[in-house]
C-alpha positions as CSV (number, residue, x, y, z in Angstrom):
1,X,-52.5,-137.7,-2.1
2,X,-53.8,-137.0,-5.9
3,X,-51.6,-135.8,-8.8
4,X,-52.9,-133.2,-11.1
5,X,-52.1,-133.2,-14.8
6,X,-50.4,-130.3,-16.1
7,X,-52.7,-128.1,-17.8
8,X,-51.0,-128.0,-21.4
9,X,-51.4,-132.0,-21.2
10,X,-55.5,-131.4,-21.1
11,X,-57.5,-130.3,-23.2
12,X,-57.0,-126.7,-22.8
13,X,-53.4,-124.6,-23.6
14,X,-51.4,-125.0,-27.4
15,X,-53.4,-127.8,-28.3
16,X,-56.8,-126.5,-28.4
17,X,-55.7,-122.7,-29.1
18,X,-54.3,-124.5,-32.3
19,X,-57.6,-126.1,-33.1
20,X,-59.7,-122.9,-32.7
21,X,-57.6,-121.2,-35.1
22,X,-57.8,-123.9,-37.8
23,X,-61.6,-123.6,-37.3
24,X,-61.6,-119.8,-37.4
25,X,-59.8,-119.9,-40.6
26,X,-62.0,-122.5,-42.0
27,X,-64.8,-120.3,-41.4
28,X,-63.4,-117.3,-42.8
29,X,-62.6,-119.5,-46.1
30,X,-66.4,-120.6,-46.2
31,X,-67.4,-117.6,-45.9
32,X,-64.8,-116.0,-48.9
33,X,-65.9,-119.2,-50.8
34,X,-69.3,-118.2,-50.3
35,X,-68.8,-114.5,-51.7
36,X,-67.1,-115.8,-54.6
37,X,-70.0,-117.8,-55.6
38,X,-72.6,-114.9,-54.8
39,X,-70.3,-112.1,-57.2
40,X,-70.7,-115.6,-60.0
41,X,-74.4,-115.6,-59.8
42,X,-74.5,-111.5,-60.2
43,X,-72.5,-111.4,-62.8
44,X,-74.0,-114.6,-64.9
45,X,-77.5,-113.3,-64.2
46,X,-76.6,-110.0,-65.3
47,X,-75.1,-111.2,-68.6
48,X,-78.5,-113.0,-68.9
49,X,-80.9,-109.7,-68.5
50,X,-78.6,-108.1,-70.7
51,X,-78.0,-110.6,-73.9
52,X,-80.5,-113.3,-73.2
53,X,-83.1,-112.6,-76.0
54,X,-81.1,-113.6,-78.9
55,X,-79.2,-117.2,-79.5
56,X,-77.2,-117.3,-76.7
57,X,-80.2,-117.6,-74.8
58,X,-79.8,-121.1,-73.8
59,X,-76.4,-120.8,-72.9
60,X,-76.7,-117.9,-71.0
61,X,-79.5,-120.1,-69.1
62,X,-77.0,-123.1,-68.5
63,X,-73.9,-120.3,-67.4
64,X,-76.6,-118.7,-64.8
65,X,-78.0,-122.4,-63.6
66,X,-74.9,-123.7,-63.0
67,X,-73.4,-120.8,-60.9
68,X,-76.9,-120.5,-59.0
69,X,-76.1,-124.4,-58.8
70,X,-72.7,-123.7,-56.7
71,X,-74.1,-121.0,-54.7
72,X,-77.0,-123.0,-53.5
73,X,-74.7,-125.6,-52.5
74,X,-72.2,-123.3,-51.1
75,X,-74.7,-122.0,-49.1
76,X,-75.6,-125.2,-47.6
77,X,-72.0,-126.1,-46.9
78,X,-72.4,-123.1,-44.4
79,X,-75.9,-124.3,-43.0
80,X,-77.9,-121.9,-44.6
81,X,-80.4,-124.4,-45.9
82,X,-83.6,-122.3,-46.9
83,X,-83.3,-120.3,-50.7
84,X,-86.4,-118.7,-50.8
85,X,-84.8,-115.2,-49.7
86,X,-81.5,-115.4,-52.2
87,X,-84.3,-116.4,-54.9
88,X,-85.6,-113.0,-54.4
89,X,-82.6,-111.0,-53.6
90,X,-81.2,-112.2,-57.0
91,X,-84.4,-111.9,-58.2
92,X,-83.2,-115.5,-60.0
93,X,-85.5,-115.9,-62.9
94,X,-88.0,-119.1,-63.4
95,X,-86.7,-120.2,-66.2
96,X,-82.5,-120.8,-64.2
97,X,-85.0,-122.4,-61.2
98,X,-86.4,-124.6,-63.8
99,X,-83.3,-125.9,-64.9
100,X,-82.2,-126.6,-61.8
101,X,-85.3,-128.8,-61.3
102,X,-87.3,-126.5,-59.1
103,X,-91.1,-126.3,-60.1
């Protein structure tokens, strides 16, 4: 005669249900994390286009480098290892790249 474990002492029932939503809701922070850091490089490159002739040029540059900074590694806390295509969808000028020591 064998004895059978019940099924909520397993690794199915509360337990795992539990764990799958934990993961599910870290995803969906990643992911809102992730956003956050996109609208940060918009709105620091935009500043840049706009005012970055005069002497806030250099700050400007820093302001856009560092949030290009955080989304890069943003991006790679969520796997997504390649930049080439954000580089162009942000049309991220050479000079931020630069300053993030991209040649």
């Amino acid at each position: 005669m064998s004895v059978r474990m019940p099924s909520n002492f397993g690794r199915g029932g509360a337990q795992e249900t539990a764990l799958d939503l934990l993961g599910h809701e870290i995803l969906a922070e990643k992911a809102a994390a992730l956003g956050r850091a996109g609208q940060r490089v918009e709105e620091t490159l935009t500043k840049l286009r706009k005012n970055g002739e005069g002497g806030d040029r250099n700050r400007l540059l820093k302001e856009a480098a560092e949030a290009v900074h955080g989304y890069f590694i943003q991006r790679e806390l969520c796997g997504l290892r390649k930049h080439d295509a954000v580089i162009r969808e942000y049309n991220i000028p050479r000079a931020v790249l630069v300053r993030l020591g991209a040649s």
